[in-house]
PQR file with spaces between the fields and no chain letter, atoms N, CA, C, O and H, PARSE charges and radii, in Angstrom:
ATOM       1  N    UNK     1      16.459   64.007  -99.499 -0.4000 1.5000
ATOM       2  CA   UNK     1      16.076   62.673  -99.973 -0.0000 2.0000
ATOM       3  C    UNK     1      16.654   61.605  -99.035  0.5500 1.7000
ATOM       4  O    UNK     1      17.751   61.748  -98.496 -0.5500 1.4000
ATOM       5  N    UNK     2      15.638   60.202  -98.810 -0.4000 1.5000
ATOM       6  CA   UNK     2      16.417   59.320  -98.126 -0.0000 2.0000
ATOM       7  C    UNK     2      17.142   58.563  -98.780  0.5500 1.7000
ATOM       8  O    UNK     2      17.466   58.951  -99.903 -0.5500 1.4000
ATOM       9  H    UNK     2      14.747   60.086  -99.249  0.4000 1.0000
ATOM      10  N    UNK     3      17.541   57.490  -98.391 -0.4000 1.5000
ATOM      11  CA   UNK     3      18.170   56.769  -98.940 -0.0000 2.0000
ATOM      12  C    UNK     3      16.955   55.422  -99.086  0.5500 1.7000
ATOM      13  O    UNK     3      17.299   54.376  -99.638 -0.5500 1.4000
ATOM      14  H    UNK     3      17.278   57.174  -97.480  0.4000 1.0000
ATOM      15  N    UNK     4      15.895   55.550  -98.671 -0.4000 1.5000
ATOM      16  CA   UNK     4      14.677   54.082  -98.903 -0.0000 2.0000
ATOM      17  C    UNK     4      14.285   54.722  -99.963  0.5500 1.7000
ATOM      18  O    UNK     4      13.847   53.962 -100.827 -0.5500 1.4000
ATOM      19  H    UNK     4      15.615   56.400  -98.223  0.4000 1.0000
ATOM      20  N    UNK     5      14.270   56.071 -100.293 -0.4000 1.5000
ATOM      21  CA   UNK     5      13.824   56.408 -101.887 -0.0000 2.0000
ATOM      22  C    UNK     5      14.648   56.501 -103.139  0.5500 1.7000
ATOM      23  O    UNK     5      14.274   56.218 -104.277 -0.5500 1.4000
ATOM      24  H    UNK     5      14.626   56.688  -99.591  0.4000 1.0000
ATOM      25  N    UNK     6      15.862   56.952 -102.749 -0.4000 1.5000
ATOM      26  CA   UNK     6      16.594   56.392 -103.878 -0.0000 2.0000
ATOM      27  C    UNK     6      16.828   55.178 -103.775  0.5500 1.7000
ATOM      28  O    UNK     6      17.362   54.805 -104.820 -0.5500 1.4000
ATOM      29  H    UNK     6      16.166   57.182 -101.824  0.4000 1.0000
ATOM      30  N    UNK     7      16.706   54.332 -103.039 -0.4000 1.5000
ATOM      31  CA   UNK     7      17.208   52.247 -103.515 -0.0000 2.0000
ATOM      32  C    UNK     7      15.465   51.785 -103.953  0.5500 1.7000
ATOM      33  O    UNK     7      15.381   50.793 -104.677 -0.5500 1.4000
ATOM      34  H    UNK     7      16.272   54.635 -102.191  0.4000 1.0000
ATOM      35  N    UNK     8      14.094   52.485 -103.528 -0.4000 1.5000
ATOM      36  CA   UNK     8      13.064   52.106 -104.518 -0.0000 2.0000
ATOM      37  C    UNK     8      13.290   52.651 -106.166  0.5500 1.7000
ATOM      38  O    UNK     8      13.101   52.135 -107.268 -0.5500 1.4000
ATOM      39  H    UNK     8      14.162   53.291 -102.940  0.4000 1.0000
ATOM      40  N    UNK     9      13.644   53.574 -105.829 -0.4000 1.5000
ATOM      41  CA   UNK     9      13.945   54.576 -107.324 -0.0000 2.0000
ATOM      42  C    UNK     9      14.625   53.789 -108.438  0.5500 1.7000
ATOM      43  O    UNK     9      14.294   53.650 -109.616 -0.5500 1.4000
ATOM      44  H    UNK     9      13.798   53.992 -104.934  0.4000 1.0000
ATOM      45  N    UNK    10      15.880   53.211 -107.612 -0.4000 1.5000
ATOM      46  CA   UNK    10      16.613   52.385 -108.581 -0.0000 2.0000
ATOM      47  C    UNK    10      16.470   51.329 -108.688  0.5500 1.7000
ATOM      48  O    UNK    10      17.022   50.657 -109.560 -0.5500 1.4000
ATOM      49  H    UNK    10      16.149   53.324 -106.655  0.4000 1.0000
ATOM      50  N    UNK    11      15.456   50.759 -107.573 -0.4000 1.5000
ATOM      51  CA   UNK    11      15.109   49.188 -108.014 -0.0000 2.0000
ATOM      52  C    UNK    11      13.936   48.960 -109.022  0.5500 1.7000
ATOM      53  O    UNK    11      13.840   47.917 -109.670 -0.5500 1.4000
ATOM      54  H    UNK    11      15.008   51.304 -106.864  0.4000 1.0000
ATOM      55  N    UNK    12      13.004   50.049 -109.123 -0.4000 1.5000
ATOM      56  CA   UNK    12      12.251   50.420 -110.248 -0.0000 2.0000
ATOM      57  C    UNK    12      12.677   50.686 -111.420  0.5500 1.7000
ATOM      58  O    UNK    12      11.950   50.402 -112.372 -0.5500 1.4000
ATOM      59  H    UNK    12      13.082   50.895 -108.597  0.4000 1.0000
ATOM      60  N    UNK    13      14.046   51.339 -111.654 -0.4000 1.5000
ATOM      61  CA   UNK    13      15.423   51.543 -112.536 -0.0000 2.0000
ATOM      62  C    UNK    13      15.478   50.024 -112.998  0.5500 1.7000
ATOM      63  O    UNK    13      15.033   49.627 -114.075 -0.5500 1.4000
ATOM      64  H    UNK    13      14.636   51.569 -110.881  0.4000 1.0000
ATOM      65  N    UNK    14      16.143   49.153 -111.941 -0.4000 1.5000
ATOM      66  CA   UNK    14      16.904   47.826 -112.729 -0.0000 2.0000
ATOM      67  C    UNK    14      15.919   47.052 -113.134  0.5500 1.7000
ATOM      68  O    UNK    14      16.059   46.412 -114.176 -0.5500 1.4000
ATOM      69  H    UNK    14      16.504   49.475 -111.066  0.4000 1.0000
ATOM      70  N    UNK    15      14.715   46.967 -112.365 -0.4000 1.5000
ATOM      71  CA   UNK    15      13.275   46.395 -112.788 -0.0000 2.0000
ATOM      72  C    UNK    15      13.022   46.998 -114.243  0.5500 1.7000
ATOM      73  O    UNK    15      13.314   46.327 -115.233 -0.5500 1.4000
ATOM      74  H    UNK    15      14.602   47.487 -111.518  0.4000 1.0000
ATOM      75  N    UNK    16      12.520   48.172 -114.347 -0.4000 1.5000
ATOM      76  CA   UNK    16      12.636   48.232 -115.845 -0.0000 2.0000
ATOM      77  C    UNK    16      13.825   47.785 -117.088  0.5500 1.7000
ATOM      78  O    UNK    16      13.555   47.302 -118.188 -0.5500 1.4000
ATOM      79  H    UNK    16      12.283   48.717 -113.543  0.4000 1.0000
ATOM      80  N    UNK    17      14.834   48.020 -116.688 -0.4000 1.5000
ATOM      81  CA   UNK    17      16.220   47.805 -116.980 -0.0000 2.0000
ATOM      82  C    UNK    17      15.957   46.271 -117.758  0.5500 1.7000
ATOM      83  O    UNK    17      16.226   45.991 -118.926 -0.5500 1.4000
ATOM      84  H    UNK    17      15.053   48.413 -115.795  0.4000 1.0000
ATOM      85  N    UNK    18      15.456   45.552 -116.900 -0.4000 1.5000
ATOM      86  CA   UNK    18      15.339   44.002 -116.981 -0.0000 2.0000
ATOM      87  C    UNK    18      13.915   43.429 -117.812  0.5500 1.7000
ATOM      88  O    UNK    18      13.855   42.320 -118.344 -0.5500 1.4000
ATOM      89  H    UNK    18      15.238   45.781 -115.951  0.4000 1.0000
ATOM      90  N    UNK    19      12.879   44.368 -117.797 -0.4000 1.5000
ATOM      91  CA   UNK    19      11.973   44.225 -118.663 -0.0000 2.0000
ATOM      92  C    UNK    19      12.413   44.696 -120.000  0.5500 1.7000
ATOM      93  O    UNK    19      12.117   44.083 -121.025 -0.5500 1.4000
ATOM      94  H    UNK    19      12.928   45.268 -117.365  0.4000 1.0000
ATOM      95  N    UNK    20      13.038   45.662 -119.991 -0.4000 1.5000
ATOM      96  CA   UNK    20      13.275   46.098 -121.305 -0.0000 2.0000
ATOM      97  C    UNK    20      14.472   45.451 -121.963  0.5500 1.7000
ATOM      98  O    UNK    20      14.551   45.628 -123.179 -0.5500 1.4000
ATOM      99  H    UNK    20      13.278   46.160 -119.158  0.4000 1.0000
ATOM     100  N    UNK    21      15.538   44.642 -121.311 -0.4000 1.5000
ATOM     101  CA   UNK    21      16.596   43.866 -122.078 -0.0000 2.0000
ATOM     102  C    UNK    21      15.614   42.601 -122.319  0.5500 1.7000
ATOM     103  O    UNK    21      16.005   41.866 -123.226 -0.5500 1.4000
ATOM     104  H    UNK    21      15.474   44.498 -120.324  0.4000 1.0000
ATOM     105  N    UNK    22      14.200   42.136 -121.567 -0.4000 1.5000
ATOM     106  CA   UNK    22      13.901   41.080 -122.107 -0.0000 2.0000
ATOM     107  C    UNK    22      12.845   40.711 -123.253  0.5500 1.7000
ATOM     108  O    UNK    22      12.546   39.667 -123.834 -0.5500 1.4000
ATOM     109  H    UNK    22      13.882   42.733 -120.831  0.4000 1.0000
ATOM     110  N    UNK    23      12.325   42.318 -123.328 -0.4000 1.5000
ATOM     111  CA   UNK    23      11.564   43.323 -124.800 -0.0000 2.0000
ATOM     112  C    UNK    23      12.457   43.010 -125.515  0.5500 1.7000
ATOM     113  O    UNK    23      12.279   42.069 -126.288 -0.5500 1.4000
ATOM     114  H    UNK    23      12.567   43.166 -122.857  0.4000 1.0000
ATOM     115  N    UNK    24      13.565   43.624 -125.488 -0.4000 1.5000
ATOM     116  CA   UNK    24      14.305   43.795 -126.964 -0.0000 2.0000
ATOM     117  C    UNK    24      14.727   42.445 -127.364  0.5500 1.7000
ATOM     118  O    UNK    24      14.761   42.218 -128.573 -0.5500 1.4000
ATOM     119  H    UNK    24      13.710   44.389 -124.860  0.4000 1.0000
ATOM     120  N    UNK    25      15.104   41.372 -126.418 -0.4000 1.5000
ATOM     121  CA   UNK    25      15.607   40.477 -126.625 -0.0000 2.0000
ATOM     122  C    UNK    25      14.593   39.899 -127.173  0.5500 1.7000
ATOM     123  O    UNK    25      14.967   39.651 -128.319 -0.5500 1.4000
ATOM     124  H    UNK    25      15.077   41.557 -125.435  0.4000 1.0000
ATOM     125  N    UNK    26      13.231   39.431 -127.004 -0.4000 1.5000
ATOM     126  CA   UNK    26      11.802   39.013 -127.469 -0.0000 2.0000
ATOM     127  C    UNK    26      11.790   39.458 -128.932  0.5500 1.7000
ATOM     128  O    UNK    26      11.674   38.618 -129.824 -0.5500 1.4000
ATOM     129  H    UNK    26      12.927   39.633 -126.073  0.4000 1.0000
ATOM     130  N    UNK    27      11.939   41.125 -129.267 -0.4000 1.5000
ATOM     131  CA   UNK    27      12.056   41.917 -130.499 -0.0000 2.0000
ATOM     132  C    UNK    27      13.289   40.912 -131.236  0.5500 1.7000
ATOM     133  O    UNK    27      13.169   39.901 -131.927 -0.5500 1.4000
ATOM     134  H    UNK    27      12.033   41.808 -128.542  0.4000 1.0000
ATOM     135  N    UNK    28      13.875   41.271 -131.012 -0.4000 1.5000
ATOM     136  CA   UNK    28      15.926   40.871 -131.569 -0.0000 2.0000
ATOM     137  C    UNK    28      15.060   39.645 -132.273  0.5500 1.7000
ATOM     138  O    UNK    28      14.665   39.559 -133.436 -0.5500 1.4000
ATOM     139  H    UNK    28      13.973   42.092 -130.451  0.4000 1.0000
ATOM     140  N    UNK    29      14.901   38.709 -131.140 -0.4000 1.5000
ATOM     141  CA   UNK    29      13.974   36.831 -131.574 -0.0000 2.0000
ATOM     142  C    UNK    29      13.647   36.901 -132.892  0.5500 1.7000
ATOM     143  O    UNK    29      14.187   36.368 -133.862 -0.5500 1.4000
ATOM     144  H    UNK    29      15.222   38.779 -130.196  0.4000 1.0000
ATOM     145  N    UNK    30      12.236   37.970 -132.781 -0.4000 1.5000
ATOM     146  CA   UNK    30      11.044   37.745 -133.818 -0.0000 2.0000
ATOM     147  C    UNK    30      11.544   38.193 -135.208  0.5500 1.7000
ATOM     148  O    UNK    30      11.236   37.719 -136.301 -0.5500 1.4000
ATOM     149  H    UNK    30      11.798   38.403 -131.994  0.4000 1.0000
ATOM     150  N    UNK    31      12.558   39.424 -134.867 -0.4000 1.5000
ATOM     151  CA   UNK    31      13.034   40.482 -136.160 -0.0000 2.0000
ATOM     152  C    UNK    31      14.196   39.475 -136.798  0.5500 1.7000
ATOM     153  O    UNK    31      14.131   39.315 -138.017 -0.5500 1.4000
ATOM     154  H    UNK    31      12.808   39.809 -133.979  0.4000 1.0000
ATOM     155  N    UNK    32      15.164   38.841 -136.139 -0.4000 1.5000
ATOM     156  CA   UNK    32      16.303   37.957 -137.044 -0.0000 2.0000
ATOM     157  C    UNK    32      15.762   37.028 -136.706  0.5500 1.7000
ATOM     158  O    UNK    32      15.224   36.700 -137.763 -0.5500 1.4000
ATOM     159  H    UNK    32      15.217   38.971 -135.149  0.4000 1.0000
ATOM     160  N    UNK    33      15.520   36.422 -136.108 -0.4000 1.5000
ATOM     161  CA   UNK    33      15.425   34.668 -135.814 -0.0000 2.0000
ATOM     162  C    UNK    33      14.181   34.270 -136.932  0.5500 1.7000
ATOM     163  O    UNK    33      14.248   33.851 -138.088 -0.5500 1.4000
ATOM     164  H    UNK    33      15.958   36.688 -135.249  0.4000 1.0000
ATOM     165  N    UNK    34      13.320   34.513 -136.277 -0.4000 1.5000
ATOM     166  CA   UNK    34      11.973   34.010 -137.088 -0.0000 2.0000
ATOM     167  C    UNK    34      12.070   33.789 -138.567  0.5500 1.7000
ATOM     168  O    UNK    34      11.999   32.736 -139.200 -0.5500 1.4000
ATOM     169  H    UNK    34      13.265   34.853 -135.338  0.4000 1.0000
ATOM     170  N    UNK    35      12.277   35.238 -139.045 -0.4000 1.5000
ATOM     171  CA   UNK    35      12.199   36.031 -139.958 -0.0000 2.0000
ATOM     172  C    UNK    35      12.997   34.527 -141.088  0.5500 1.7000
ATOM     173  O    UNK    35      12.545   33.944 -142.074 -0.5500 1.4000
ATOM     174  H    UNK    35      12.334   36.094 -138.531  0.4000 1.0000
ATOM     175  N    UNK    36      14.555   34.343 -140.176 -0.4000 1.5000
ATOM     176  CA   UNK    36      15.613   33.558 -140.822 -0.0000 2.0000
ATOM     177  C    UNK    36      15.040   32.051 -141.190  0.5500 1.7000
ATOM     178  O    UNK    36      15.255   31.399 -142.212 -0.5500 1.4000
ATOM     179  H    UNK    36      14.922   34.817 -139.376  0.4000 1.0000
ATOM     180  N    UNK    37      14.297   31.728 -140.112 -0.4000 1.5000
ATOM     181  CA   UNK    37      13.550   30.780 -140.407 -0.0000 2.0000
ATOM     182  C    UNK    37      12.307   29.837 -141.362  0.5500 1.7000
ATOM     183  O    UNK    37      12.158   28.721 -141.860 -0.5500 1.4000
ATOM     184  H    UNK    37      14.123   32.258 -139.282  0.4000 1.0000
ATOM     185  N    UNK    38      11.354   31.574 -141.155 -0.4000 1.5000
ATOM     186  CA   UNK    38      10.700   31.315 -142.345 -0.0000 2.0000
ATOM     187  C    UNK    38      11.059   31.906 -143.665  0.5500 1.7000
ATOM     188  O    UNK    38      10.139   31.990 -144.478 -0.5500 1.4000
ATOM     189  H    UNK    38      11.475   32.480 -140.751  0.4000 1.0000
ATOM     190  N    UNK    39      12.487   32.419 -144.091 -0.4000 1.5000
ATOM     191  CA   UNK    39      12.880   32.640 -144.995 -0.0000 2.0000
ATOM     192  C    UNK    39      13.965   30.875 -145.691  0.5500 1.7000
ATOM     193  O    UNK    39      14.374   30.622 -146.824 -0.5500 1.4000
ATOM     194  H    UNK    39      13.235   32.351 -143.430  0.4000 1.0000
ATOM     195  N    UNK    40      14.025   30.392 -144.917 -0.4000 1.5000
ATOM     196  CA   UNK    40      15.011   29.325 -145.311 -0.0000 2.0000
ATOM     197  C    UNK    40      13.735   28.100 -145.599  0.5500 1.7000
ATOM     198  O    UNK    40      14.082   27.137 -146.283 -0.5500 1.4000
ATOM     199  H    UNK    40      13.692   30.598 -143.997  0.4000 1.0000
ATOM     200  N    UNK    41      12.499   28.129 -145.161 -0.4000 1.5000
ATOM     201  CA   UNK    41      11.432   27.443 -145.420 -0.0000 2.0000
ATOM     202  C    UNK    41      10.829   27.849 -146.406  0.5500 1.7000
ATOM     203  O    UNK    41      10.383   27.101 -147.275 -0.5500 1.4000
ATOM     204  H    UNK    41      12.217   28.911 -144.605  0.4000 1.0000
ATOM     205  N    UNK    42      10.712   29.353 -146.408 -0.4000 1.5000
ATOM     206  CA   UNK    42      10.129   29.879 -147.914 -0.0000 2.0000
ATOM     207  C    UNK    42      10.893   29.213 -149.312  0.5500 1.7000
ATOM     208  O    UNK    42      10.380   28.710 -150.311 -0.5500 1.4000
ATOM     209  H    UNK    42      11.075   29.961 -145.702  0.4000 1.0000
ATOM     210  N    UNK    43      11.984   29.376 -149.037 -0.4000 1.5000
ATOM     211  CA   UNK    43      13.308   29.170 -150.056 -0.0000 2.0000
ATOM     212  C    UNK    43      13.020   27.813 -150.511  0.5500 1.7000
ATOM     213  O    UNK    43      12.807   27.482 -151.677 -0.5500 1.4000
ATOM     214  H    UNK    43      12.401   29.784 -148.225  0.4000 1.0000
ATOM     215  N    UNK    44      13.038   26.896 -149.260 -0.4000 1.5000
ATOM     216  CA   UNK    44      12.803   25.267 -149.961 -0.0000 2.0000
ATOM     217  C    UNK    44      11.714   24.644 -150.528  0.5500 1.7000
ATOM     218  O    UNK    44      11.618   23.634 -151.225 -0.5500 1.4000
ATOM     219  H    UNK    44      13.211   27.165 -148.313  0.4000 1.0000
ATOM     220  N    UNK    45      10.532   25.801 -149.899 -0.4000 1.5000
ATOM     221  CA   UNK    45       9.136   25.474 -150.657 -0.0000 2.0000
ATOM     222  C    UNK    45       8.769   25.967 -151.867  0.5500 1.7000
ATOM     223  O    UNK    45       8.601   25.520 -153.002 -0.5500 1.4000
ATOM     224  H    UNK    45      10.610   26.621 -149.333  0.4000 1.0000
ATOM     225  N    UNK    46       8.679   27.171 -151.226 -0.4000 1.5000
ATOM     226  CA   UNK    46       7.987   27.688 -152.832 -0.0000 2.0000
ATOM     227  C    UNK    46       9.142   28.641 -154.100  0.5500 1.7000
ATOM     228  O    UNK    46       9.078   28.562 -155.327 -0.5500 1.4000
ATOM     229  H    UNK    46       8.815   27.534 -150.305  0.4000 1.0000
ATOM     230  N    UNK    47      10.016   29.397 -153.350 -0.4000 1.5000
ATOM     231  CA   UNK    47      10.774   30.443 -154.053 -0.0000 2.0000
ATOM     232  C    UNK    47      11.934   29.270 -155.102  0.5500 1.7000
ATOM     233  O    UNK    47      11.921   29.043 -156.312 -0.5500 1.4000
ATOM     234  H    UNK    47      10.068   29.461 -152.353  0.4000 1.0000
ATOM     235  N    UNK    48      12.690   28.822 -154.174 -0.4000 1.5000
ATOM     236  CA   UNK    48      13.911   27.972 -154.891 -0.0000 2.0000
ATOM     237  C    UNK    48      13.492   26.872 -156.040  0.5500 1.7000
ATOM     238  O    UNK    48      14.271   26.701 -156.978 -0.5500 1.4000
ATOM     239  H    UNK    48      12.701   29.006 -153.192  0.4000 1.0000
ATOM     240  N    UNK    49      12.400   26.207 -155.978 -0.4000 1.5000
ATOM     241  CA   UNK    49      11.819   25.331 -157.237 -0.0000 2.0000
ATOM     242  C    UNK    49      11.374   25.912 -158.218  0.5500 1.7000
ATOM     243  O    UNK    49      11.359   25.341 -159.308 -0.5500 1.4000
ATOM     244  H    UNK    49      11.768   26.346 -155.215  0.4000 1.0000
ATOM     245  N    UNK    50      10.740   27.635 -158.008 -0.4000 1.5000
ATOM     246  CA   UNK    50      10.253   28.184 -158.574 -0.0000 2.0000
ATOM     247  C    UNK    50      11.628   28.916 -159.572  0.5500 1.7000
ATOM     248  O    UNK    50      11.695   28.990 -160.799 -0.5500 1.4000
ATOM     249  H    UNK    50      10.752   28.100 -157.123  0.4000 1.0000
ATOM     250  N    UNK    51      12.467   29.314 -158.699 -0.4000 1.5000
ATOM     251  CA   UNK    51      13.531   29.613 -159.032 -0.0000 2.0000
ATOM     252  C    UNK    51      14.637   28.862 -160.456  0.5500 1.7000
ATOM     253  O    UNK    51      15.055   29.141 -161.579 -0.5500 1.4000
ATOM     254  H    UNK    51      12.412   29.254 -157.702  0.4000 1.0000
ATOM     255  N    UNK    52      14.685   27.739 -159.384 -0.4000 1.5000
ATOM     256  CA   UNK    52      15.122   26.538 -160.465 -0.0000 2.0000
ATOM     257  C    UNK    52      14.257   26.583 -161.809  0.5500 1.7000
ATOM     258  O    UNK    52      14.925   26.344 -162.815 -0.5500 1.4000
ATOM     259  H    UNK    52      14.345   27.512 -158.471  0.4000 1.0000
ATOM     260  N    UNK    53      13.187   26.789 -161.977 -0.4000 1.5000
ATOM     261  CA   UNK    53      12.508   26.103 -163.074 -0.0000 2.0000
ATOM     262  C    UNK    53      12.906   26.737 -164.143  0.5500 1.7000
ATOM     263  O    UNK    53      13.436   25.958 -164.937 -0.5500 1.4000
ATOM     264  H    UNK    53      12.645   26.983 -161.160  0.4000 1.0000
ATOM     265  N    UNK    54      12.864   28.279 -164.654 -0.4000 1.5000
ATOM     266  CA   UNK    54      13.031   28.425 -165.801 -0.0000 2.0000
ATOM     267  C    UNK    54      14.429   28.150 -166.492  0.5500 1.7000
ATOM     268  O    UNK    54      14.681   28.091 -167.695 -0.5500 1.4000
ATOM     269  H    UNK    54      12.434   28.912 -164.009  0.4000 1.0000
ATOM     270  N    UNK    55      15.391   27.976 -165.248 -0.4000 1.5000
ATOM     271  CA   UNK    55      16.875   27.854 -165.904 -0.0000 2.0000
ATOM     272  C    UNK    55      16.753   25.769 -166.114  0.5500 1.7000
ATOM     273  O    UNK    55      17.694   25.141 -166.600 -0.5500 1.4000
ATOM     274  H    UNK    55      15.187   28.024 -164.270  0.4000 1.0000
């Protein structure tokens, strides 16, 4: 093996490396962030008044 094929090998390595920390990080976003967001909007619209009412 040369050495121009293992430094493509691994630059295809950190290249993926770097797509995939910026996947998960995209994922991580949508799965807590969002989620937190439209749960604290749900809460003030419709759930928490609804909530409040019978007590």
């Amino acid at each position: 093996m040369s050495n121009g094929k293992t430094k493509t090998q691994a630059g295809k390595f950190l290249g993926i490396m770097k797509s995939a920390i910026l996947i998960d990080m995209v994922i991580v976003y949508s799965l807590l962030i969002l989620p937190l967001k439209n749960y604290n909007h749900f809460k003030n619209t419709i759930a928490y008044p609804a909530l409040r009412l019978p007590f």
